[in-house]
MARDREN-636434 format. One record per atom (N, C-alpha, C): atom name; residue number from 1; residue in one letter; z, x, y. Coordinates in steps of 0.1 Angstrom, whole numbers, padded with zeros to 4 digits. Layout:
<keza CA	guse NUM	kolza A	w Z	u X	v Y> $
...
This chain:
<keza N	guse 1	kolza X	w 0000	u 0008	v -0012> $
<keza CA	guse 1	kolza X	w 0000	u 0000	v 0000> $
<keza C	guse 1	kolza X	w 0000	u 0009	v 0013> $
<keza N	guse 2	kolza X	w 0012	u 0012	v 0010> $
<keza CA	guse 2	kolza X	w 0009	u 0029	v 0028> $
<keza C	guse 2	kolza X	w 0000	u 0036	v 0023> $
<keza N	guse 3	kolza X	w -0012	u 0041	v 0013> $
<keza CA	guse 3	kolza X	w -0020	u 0047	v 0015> $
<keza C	guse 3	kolza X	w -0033	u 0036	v 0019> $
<keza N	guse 4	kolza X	w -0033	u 0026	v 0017> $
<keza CA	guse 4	kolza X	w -0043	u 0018	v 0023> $
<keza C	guse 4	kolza X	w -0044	u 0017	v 0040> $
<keza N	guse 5	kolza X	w -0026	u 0015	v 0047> $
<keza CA	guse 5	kolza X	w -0027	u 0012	v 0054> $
<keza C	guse 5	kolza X	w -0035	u 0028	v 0065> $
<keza N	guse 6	kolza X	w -0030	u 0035	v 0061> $
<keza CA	guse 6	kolza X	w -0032	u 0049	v 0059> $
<keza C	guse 6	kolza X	w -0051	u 0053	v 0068> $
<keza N	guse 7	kolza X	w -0056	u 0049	v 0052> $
<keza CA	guse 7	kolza X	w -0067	u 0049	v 0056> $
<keza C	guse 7	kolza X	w -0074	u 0041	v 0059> $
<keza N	guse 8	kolza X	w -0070	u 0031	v 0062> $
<keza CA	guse 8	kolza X	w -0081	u 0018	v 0074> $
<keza C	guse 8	kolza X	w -0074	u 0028	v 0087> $
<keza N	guse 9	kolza X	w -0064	u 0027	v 0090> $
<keza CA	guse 9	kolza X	w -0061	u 0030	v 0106> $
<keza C	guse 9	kolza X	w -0070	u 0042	v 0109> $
<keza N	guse 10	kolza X	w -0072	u 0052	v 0098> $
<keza CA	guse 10	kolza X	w -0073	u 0070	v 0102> $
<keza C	guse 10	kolza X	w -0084	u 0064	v 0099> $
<keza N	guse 11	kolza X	w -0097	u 0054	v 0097> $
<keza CA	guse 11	kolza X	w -0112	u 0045	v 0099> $
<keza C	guse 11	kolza X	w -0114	u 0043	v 0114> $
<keza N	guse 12	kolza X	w -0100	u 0034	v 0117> $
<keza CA	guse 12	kolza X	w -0103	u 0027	v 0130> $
<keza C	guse 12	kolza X	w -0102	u 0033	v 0140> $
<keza N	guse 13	kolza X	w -0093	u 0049	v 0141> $
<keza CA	guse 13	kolza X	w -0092	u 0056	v 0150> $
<keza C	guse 13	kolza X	w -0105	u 0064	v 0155> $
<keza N	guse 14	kolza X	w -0115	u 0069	v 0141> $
<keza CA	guse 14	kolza X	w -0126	u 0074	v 0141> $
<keza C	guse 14	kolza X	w -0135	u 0066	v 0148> $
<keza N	guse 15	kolza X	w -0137	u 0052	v 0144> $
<keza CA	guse 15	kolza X	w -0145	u 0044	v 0152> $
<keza C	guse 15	kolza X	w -0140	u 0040	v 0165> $
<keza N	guse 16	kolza X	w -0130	u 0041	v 0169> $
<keza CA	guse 16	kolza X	w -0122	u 0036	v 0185> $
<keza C	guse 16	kolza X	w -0129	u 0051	v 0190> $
<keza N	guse 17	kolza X	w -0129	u 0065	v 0186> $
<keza CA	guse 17	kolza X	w -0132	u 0077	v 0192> $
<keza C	guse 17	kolza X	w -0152	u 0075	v 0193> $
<keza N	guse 18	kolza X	w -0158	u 0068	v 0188> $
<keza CA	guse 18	kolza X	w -0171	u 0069	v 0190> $
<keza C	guse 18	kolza X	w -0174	u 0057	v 0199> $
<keza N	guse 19	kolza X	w -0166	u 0049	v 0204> $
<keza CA	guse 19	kolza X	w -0166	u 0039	v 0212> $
<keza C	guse 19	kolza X	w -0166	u 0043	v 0227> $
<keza N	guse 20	kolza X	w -0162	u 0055	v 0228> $
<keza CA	guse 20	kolza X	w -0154	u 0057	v 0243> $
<keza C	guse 20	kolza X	w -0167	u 0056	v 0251> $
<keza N	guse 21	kolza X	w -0171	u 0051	v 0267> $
<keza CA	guse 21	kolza X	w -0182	u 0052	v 0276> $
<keza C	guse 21	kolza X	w -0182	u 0068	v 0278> $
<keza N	guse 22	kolza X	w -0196	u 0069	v 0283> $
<keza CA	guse 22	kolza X	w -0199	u 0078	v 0283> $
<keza C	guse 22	kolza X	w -0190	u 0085	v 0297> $
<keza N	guse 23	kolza X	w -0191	u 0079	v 0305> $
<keza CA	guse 23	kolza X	w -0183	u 0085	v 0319> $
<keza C	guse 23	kolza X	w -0172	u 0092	v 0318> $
<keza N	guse 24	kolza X	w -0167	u 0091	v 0301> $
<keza CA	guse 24	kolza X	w -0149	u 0093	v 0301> $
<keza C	guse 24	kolza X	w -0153	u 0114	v 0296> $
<keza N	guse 25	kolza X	w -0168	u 0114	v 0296> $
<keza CA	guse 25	kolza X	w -0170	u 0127	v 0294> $
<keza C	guse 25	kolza X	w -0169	u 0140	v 0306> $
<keza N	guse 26	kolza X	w -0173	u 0128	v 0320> $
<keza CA	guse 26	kolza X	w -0177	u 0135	v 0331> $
<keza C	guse 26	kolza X	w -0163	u 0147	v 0334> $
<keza N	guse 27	kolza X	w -0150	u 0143	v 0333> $
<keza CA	guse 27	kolza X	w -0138	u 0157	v 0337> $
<keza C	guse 27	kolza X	w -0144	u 0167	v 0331> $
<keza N	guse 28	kolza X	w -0142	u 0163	v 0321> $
<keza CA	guse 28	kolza X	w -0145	u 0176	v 0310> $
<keza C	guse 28	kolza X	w -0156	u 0188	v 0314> $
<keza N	guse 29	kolza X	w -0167	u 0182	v 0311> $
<keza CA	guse 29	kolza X	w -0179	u 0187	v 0314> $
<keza C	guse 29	kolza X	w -0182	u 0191	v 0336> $
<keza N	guse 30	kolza X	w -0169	u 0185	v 0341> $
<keza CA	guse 30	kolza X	w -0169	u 0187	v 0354> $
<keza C	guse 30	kolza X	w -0165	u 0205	v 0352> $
<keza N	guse 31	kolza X	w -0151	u 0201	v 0349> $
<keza CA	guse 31	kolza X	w -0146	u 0212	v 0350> $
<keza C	guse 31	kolza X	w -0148	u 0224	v 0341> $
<keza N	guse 32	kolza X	w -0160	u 0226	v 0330> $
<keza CA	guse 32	kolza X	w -0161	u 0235	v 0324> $
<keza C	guse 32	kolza X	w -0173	u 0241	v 0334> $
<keza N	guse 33	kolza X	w -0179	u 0230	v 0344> $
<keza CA	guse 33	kolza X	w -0189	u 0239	v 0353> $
<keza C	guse 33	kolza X	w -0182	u 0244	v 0366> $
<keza N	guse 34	kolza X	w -0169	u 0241	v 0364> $
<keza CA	guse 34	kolza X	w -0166	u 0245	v 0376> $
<keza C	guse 34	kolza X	w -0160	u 0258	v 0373> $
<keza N	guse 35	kolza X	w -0153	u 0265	v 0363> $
<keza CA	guse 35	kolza X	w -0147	u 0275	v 0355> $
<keza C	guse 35	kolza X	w -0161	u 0285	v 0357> $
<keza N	guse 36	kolza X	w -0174	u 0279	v 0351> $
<keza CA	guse 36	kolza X	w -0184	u 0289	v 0348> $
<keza C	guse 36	kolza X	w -0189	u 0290	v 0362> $
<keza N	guse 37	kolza X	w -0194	u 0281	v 0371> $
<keza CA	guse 37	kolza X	w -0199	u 0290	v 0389> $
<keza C	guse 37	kolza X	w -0185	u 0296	v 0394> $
<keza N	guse 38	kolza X	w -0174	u 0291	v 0395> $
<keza CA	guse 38	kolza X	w -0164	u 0295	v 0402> $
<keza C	guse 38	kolza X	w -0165	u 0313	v 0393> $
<keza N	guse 39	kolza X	w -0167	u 0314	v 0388> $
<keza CA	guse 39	kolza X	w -0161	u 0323	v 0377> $
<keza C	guse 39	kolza X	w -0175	u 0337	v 0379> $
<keza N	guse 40	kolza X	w -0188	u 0331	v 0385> $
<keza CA	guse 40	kolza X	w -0198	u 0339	v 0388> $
<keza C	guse 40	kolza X	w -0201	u 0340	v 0404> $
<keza N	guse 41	kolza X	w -0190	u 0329	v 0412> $
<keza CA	guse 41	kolza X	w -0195	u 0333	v 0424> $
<keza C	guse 41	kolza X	w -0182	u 0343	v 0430> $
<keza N	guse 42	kolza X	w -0171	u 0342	v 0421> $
<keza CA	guse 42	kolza X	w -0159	u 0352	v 0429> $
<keza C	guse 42	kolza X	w -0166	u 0368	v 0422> $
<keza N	guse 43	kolza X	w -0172	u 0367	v 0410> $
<keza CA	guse 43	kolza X	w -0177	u 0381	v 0408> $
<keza C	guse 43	kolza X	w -0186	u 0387	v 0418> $
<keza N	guse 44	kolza X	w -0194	u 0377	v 0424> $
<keza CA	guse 44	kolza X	w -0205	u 0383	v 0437> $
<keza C	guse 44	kolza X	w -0201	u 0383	v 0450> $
<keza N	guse 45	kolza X	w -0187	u 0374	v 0451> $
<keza CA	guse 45	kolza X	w -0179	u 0377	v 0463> $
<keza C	guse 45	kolza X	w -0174	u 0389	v 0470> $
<keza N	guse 46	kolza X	w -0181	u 0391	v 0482> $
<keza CA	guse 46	kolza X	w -0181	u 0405	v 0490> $
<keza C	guse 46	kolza X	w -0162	u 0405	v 0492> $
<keza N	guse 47	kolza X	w -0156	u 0410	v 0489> $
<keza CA	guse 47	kolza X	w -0141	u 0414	v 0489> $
<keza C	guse 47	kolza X	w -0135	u 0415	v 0496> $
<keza N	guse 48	kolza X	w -0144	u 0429	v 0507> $
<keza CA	guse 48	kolza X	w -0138	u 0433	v 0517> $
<keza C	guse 48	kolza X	w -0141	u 0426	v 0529> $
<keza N	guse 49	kolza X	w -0144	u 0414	v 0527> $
<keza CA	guse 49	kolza X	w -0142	u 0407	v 0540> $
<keza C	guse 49	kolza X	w -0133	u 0399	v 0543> $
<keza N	guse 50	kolza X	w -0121	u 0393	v 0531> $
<keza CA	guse 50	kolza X	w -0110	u 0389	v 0530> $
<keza C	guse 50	kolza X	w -0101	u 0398	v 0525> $
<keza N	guse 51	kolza X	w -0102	u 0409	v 0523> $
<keza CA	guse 51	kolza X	w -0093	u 0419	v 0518> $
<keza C	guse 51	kolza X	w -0081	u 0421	v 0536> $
<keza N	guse 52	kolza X	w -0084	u 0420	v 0547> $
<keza CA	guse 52	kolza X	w -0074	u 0423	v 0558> $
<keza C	guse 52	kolza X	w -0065	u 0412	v 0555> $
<keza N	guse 53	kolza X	w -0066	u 0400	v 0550> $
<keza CA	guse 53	kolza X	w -0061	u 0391	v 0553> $
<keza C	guse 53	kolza X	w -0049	u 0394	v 0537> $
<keza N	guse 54	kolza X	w -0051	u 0401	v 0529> $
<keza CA	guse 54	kolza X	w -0038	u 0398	v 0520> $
<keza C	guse 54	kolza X	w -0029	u 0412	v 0524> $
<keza N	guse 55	kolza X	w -0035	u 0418	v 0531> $
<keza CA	guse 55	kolza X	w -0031	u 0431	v 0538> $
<keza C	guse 55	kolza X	w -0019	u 0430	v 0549> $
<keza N	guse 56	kolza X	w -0021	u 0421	v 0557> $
<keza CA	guse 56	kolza X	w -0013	u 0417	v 0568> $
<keza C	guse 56	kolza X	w -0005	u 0410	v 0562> $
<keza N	guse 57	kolza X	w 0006	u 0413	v 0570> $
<keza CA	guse 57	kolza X	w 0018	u 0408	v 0570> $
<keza C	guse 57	kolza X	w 0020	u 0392	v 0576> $
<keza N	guse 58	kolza X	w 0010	u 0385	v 0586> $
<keza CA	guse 58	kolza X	w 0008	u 0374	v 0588> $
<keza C	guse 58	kolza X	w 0009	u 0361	v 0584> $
<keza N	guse 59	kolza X	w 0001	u 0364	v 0573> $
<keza CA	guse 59	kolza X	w 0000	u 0355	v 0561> $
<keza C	guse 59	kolza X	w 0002	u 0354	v 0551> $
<keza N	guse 60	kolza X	w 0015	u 0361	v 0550> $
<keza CA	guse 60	kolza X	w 0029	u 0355	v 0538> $
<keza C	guse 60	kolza X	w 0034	u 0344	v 0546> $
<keza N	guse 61	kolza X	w 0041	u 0338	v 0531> $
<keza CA	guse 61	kolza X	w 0049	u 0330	v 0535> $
<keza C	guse 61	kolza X	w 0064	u 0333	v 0536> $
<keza N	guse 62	kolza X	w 0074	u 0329	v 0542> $
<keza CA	guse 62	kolza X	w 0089	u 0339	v 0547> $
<keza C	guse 62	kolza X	w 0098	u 0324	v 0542> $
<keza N	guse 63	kolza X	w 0103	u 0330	v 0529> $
<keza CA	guse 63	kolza X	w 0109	u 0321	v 0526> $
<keza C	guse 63	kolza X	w 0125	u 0319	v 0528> $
């Protein structure tokens, strides 16, 4: 009896997971493109043009 119940649910869960709209994909696939540009535009990012700024004492925060 628990193994029936067992395997209908671990059925319905498989088919509840092929059900989902497509839209419920867009985070996912948002944020694996944003990992991959973010990830090739700080490699081509000129440095020393924001390098004064972690330099100075200005722009800490003073806690």
């Amino acid at each position: 009896m628990l193994y029936h119940f067992l395997l209908t649910s671990a059925e319905g869960a498989h088919h509840a997971a092929l059900n989902l709209p497509l839209w419920t994909v867009i985070p996912f696939v948002g944020l694996l493109l944003t990992i991959g540009v973010m990830s090739f535009i700080a490699a081509n990012y000129p440095h020393h043009r924001v390098a004064h700024m972690w330099e100075n004492n200005n722009y800490k925060l003073a806690i």
